[in-house]
N, C-alpha and C positions, 0 to 999 in steps of 0.2 A: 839158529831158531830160538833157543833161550834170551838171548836178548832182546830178541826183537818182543816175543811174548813178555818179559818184563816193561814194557813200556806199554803195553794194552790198559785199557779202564780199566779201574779194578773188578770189575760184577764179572768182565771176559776172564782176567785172571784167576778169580775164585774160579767160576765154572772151568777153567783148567785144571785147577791144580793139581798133580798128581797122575793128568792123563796126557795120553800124547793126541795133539791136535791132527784131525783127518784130512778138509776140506775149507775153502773158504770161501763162501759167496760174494761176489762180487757184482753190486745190485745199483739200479739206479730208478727212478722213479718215474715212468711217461706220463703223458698228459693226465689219461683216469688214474693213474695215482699204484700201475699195478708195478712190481718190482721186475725189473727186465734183468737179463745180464748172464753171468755165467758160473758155473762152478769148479775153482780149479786146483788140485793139491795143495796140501798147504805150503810142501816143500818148494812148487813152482810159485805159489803166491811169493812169497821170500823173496822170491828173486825179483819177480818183475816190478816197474813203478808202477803202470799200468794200462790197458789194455781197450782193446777196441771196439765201436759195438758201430752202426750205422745210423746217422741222423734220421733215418726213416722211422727210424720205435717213436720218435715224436708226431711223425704224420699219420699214426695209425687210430681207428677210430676203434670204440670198445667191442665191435663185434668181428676184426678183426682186419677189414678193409682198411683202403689209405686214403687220405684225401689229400687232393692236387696240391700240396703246399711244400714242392722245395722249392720254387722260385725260380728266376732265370737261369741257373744252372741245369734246370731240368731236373729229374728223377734219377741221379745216377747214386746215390746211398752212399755218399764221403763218408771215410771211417770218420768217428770223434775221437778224443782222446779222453778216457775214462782215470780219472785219476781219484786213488783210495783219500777218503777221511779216517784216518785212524782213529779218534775221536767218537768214530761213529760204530765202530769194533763192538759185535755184540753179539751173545750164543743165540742158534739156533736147536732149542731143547727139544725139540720134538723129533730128531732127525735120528736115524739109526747109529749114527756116528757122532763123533765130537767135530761140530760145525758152527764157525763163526760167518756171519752176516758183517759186509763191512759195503756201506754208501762210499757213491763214486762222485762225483762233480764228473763233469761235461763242456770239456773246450774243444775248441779245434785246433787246426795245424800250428796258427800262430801264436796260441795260449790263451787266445781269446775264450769268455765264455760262453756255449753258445744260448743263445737270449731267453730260446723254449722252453730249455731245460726246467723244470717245476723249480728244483730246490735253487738254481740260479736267480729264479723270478723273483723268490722272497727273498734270497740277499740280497738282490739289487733293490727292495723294498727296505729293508732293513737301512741298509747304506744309507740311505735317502737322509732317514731317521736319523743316525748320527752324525751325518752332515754338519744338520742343524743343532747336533746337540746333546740327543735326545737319544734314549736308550727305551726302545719298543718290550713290553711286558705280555706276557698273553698265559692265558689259562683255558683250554680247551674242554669240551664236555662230550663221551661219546656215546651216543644211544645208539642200540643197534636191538636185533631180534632174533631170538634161537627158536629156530622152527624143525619143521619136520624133517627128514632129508624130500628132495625132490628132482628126481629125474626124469621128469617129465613136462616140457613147460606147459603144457596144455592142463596141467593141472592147476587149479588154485594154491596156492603157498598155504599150510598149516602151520600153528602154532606146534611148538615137539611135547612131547609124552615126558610128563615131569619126573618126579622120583616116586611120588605115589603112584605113580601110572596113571594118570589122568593129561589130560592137555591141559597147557600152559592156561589161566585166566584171565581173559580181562579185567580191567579197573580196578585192578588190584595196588596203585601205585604206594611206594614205600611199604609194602608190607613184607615184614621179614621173610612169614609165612611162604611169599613166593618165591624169596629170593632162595630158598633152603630146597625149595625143587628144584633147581640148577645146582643143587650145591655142589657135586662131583665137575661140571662145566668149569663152575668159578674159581673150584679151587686148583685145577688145571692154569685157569687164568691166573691164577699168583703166583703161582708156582713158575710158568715160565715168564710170568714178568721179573719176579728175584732174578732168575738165573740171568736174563737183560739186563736187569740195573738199572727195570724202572719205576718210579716211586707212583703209586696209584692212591689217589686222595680216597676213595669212596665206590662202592657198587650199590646202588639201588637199583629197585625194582621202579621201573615207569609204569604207564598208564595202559598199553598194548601186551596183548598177549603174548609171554616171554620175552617184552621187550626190557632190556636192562641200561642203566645209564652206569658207565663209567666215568668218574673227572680226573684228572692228572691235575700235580701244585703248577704253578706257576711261575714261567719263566721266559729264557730266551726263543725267542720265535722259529727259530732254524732247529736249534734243539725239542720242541716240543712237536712240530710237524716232522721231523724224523719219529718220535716215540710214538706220534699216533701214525704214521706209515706201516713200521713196526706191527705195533699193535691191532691192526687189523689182518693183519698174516697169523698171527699168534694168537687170535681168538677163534679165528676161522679153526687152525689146527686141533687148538682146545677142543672146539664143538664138535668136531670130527673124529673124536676120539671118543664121543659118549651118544653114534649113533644120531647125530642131528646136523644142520648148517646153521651157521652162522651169519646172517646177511645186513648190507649195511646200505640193501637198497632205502632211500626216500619212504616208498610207502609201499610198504612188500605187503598187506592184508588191507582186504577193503575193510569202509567201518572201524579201523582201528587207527590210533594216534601215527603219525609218521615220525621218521628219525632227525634227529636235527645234531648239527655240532655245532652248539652255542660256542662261543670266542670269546671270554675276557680280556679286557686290554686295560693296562695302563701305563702309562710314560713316564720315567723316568729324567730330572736331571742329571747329565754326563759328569757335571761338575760335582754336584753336591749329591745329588744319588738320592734325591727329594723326589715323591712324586709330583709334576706338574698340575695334575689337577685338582691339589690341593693346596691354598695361601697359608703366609704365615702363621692366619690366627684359623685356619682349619676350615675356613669357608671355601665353594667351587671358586674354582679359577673362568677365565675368559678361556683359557684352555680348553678346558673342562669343556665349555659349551661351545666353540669351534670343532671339537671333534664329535660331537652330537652331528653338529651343523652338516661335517663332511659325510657321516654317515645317511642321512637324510636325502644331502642333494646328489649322492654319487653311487648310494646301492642299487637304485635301481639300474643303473648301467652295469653293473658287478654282480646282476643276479646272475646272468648267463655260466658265469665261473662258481658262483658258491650253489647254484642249482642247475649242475649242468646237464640231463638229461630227460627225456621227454616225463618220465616218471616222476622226476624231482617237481613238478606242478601241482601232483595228487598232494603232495602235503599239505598247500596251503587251503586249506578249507577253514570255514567259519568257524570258530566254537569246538574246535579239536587239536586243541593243543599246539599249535603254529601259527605264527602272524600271519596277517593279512593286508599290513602298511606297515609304514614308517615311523609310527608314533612314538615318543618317546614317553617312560615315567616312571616313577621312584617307586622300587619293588613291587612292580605291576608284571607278569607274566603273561598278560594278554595283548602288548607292544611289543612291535620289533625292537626296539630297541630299550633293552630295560637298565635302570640304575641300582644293584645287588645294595644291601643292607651291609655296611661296613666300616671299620675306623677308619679315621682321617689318611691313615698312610698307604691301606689299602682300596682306597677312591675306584674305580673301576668303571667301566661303560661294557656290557653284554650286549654284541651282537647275536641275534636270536631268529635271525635268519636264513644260515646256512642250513642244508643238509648234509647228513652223515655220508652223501654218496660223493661229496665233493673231493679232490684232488688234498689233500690238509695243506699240503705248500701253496699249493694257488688259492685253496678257501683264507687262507691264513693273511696271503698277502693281499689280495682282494682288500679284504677287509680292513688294513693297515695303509693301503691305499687311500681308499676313501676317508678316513681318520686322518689321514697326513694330508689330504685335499684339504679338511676341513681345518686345521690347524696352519698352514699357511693363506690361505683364502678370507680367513679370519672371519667368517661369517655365523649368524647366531642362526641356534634352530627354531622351529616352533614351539609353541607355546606344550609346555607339559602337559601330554596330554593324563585327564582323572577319569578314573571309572574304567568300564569295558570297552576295551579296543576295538572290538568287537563288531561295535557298534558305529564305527568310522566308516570311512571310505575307505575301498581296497585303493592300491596306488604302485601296487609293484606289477610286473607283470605277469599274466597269466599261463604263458606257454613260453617256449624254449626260442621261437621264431620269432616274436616280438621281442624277446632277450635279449636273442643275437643282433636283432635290428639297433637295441638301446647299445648295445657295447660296440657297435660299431662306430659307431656318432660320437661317442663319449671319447674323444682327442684325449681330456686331460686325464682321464684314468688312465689310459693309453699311455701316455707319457711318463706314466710314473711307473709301472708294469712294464714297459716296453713295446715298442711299436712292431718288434720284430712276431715277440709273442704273441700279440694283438694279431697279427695277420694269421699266424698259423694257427695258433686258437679257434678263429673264425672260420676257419678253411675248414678241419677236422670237424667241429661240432656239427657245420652245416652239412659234412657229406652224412654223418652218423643218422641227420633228421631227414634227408632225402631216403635214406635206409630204413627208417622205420616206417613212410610211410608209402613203402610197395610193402609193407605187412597188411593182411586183414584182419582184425580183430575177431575174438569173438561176438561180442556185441552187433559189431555190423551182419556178420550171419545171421544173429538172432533175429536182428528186429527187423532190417533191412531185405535178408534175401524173399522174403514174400511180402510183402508188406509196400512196396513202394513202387 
């Protein structure tokens, strides 16, 4: 056991030091992003390399059904083979015992990987990228909202009772002020992200009612979609701890701004460790604006994945804080896609069309998808757009069903994503939106049942 603990990251070995390890999670990520898997002594951890779970946790939809997608084999639930990242070793501090979190990768019998698997999706996105060359960079942004607790869905979602005893305020964005009424929340939040070992650029206060933005620095794309995996287990518990929930639905309050997780990107060269979308003499590269291009001609097939559920649509509304196209332009916040204020080496391109409710491995590779379409493709985007985006054409789509129709059609995101995930992807979503609409809303009672 000692030796094997001395080869842990160091943030796992601090959070041991001194104590004897209990438990260890052994966790893997399904489609909505939730962590599946098991928890088993640490002294049987040790031993095994590892362990089993059934391809069906990928055909499940978020409310708990399956959708028809194992394929010609039928429905019989083939074990995978679950095998540790040690790499990925990391406390879980909230737990009554001393409990390490350690990510699995997912092959089958013959070592193959299997294609669904989220965190498999973005390596094989990533690969792509060094194929050619090219070392993928991403910096993530997470907004989310601390609301009331709620156990009730029939009730409306509140914002939570701050430190003054007041509920959270809207339009309050960046003011310390609000941020120091969660402050017992946040500081839960740093607290278990030290004991992780993970580095958190910033917390502000957004524009919704207790809603807060977290950024993380900037780096490898496997590694950053683990930390926000992570990270949203560990703010939930945080928030849980001071009498509130933590939610990372799209658009959890009507009237109020929705959640996004903005994506940084930028490419590195392999060789020289240059960013590419920077020339010699510090001007954009053709790079540069081929992965504009990709992003342009290939999001909207990839909205399905980076806003996958029927809720993820309320966000895009006009003039509340989320796009509503494709435009692109230089420090403009009201384009999909914007270009951040920055030195020559840190060149960047923000996607700003994700929501916070997405899969982070699949919003991530999505995204780097369409980037990497747009860089071999070599094509330019439109014309910068100036002014309020606002005021454009909408161009992405509106609903979850038109979504899935775009990323059906879409072969070449397909093929760079993989066709196997493409299929299952499409299978699950559509049974989740068959599910949602044998629901009756409130609304329809209201206005519908006498009235029509």
């Amino acid at each position: 056991m000692a030796d094997w603990i001395e080869n842990l990251p160091e943030a796992a070995r601090t959070y041991l030091d001194g104590k004897r390890l209990d438990e260890v999670e052994c966790i893997v990520s399904d489609l909505p992003g939730i962590a599946r898997g098991k928890a088993v002594p640490a002294t049987k951890f040790v031993k095994q390399g590892y362990f089993h779970l059934p391809d069906s946790i990928f055909f499940q939809t978020i409310t708990g059904g399956w959708g028809e997608a194992a394929g010609d084999g039928g429905f019989i639930e083939r074990d995978m083979i679950l095998k540790p990242d040690m790499s990925t070793a990391t406390a879980a501090p909230w737990t009554g015992d001393w409990t390490l979190q350690v990510i699995h990768d997912a092959y089958d019998r013959d070592d193959n990987p299997i294609p669904f698997s989220p965190r498999n999706v973005l390596r094989r996105v990533v690969q792509l990228y060094r194929d050619k060359g090219w070392e993928p960079v991403v910096a993530p942004e997470m907004e989310f909202f601390l609301v009331a607790r709620n156990i009730d869905p029939a009730h409306e979602i509140k914002p939570m009772m701050g430190r003054s005893g007041r509920p959270a305020a809207a339009r309050q964005a960046y003011s310390m002020t609000a941020v120091d009424e969660f402050g017992p929340v946040i500081d839960d939040i740093y607290d278990f992200a030290e004991a992780q070992g993970f580095e958190i650029d910033g917390i502000t206060q957004e524009g919704g009612a207790g809603q807060l933005e977290i950024n993380l620095a900037h780096g490898d794309p496997i590694k950053l979609a683990d930390e926000v995996f992570h990270f949203k287990r560990l703010i939930r518990e945080a928030a849980l701890r001071h009498d509130c929930f933590a939610t990372f639905m799209a658009k959890p309050i009507a009237n109020e701004p929705g959640s996004a997780m903005h994506i940084h990107h930028s490419i590195l060269d392999i060789e020289t460790g240059q960013n590419i979308f920077s020339g010699p003499q510090g001007g954009e590269t053709d790079a540069f604006f081929h992965f504009i291009a990709g992003l342009q001609n290939h999001l909207p097939s990839a909205i399905a994945v980076i806003a996958p559920y029927v809720n993820s649509y309320r966000r895009y509304v006009k003039d509340h804080a989320a796009p509503i196209n494709l435009s692109w332009g230089r420090d403009n916040r009201t384009t999909g896609i914007r270009i951040p204020l920055s030195g020559v080496s840190a060149r960047r391109v923000e996607n700003r069309l994700a929501g916070m409710d997405c899969n982070p491995y699949l919003g991530i590779a999505a995204s780097l998808a369409c980037g990497y379409l747009g860089l071999v493709e070599e094509l330019r985007p439109d014309k910068q757009f100036k002014g309020d985006a606002y005021d454009g054409e909408e161009d992405i789509p509106r609903d979850l069903s038109r979504a899935l129709d775009l990323f059906d059609e879409a072969d070449a995101l397909q093929a760079v994503l993989g066709e196997e995930f493409g299929r299952v992807y499409s299978i699950v979503k559509r049974t989740e939106y068959e599910e949602f609409l044998q629901v009756i809303s409130p609304w329809e009672r209201e206005h519908l049942l006498m009235n029509v």
